[in-house]
N, C-alpha and C positions, 0 to 999 in steps of 0.2 A: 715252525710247528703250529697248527690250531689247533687250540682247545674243543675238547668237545662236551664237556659241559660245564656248569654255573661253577661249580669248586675247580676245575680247572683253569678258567678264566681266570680266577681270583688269582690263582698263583703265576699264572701268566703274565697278570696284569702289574704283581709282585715283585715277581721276579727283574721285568723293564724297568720297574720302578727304581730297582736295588742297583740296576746297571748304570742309570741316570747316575744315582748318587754317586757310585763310586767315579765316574767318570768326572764328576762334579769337584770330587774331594782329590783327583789327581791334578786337574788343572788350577785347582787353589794353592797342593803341594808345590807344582811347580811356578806359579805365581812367588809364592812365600820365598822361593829357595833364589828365584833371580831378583828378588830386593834386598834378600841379604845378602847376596854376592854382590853387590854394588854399595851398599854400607860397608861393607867390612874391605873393599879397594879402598872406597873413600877413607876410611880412615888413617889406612897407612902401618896398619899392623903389621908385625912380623909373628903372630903366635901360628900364622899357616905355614911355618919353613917347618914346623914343627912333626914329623911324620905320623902320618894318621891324624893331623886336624883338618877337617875343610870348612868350607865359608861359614856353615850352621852352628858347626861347635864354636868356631870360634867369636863368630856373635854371641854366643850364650854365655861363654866365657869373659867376654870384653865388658855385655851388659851386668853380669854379676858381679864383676870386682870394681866395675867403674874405672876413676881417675887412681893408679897405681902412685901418683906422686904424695897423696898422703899418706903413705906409711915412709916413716923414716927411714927404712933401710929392707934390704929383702929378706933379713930373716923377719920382722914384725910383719911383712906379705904373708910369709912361709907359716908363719903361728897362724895368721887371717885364714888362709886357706886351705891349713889343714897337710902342710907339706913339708913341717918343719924336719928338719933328717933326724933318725937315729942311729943307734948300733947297730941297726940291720938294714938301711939305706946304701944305694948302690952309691961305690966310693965317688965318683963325678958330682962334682955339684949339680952342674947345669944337666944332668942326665937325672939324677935323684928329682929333682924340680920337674923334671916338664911328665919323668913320670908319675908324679904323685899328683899334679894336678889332673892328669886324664883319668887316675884313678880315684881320688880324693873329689875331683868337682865334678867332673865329667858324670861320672857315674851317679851322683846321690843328688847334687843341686842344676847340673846343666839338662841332662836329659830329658828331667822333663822336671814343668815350671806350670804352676798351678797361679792365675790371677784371676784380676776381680773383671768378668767377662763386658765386652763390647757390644754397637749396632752391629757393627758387622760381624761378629760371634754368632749372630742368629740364625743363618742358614746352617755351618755348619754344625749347630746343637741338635738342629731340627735333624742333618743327614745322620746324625751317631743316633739320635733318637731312633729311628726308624730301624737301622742296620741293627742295632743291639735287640729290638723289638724282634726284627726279622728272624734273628738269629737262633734265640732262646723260645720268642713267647710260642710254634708252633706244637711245640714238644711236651706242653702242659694245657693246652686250648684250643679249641676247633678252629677250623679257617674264619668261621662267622664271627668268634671269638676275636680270633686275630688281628681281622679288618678293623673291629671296634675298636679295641686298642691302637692302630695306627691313625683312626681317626680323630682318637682322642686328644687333641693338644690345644692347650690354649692361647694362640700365639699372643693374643692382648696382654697377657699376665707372664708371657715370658717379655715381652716386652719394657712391662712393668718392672720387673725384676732384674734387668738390667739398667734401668734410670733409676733406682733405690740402688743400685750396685750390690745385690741379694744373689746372684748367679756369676760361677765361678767356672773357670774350663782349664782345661792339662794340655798344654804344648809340648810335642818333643819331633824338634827337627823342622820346625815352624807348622808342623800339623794339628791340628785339634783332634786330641782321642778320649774326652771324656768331660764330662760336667756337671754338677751338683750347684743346688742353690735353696734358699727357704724363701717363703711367703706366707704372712700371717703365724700361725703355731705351725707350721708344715714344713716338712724336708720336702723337696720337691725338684725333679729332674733330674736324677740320679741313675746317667748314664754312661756306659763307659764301651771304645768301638772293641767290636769282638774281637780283635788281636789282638787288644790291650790289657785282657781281660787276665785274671789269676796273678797279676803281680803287684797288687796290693794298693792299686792305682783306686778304686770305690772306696776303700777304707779312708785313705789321704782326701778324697773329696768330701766325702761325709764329715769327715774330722773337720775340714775346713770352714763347710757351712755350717756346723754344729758350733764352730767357735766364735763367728762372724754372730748369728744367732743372737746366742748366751751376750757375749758382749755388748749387744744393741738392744735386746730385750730384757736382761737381768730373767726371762722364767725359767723357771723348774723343772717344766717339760717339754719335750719336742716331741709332735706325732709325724707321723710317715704314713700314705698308703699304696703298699707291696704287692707289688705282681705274684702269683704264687711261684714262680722259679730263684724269688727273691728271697724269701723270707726268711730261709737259714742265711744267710747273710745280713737282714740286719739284727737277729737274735744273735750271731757272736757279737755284733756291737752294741752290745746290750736295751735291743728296743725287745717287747714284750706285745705278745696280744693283746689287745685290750677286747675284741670280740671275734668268733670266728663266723660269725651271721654275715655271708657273701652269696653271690650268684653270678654266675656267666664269667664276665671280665672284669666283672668287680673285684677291687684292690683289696687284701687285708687292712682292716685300721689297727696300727701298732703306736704305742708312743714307748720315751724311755726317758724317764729322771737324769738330772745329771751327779749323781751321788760316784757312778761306776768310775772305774779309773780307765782309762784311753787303753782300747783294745790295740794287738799286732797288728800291724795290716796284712802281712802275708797271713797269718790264721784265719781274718775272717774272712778275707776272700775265697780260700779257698772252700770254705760252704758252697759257693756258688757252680762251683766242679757236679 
């Protein structure tokens, strides 16, 4: 297809761009996915006899519980991980177990895993940047708008923010789908990839660099500056205007106290709907 003119181009140009990434972001998946299948041979596990575990889960699962030999016995495991049986527990042991851990770990601490981000984190914060930009910011901004925004990034200060250990990223399934971090008083880089999006996954990151923050800073307030497709989303997590004097692709500037108590994550995400 050629474009036939200037705003055409743009999205053409867009558009290659978004295909790079993705194409980027599957051969990092599957990078990811053949180092864990060779950690998790190496190790010698048996939790893949397990039906429905493969190599991912069960690195996730190995790296979360660690060494099993410190707990004194399996039910002190079973209390650890949240599998201890009841009166409504399927009668088998070993069947009650391997289901409660796919449902008890798997689902709330394996899937996905929120750390303190890397060098090599940096390209793909950059490709969730852009997809998420992609995705959303057309729908509230002109193309000219849009451009500005995807040009906007400071690679030195994300840089920076990962030698201060300030930025944080969400893995699930050795993928990168989302990342938040602060610098200075500022929440900063709070993105999350468009599939990822509505399941409470933005709230979890913000909380995180809201706490990392607070903890290292001791202040009072955090500011944010919000894209306008943003901004009901961070008004349920209780940030506020501070002015609505904007223009073009300029950001709102919001801050918020931390007096509020820890919003849902599934509620405030869903502002972003």
């Amino acid at each position: 297809m050629t474009p036939t003119d200037p705003v055409a181009q743009i999205r053409h140009d867009l558009a290659c761009e978004h295909l790079d990434d993705l194409r980027h972001l599957d051969a990092q998946m599957r990078s990811s996915k053949r180092r864990l299948e060779a950690a998790v041979r190496a190790s010698g596990t048996t939790v893949t006899d397990i039906f429905g575990v493969g190599p991912v889960v069960a690195a996730m699962v190995i790296g979360h519980t660690r060494n099993i030999d410190r707990f004194a016995d399996r039910d002190h495991f079973a209390a650890y991980a949240g599998t201890a049986r009841s009166e409504l527990a399927i009668a088998t042991p070993d069947r009650a177990f391997c289901v409660g851990v796919w449902s008890s770990i798997a689902k709330v601490e394996i899937k996905m895993l929120i750390r303190v981000a890397e060098a090599g984190d940096i390209e793909a914060v950059e490709a969730i940047r852009y997809a998420a930009l992609s995705a959303s910011a057309p729908s509230v901004y002109s193309p000219r708008e849009v451009g500005e925004l995807l040009d906007d990034i400071d690679l030195d200060e994300l840089r920076a923010m990962v030698k201060d250990r300030q930025l944080f990223v969400a893995e699930t399934e050795g993928l990168t789908v989302g990342c938040a971090g602060w610098r200075g008083e500022y929440l900063r880089h709070v993105y999350v990839a468009p599939e990822s999006e509505r399941g409470g996954l933005g709230t979890r990151l913000v909380t995180r660099a809201e706490s990392d923050f607070r903890d290292r800073t001791s202040a009072a307030e955090i500011h944010v500056g919000s894209v306008l497709y943003a901004r009901r989303f961070y008004e349920k997590l209780g940030y506020e205007l501070v002015t609505e004097d904007r223009a073009g692709s300029e950001p709102f500037q919001m801050k918020k106290g931390f007096a509020a108590t820890s919003p849902d994550p599934m509620t405030a995400d869903r502002a972003l709907e």
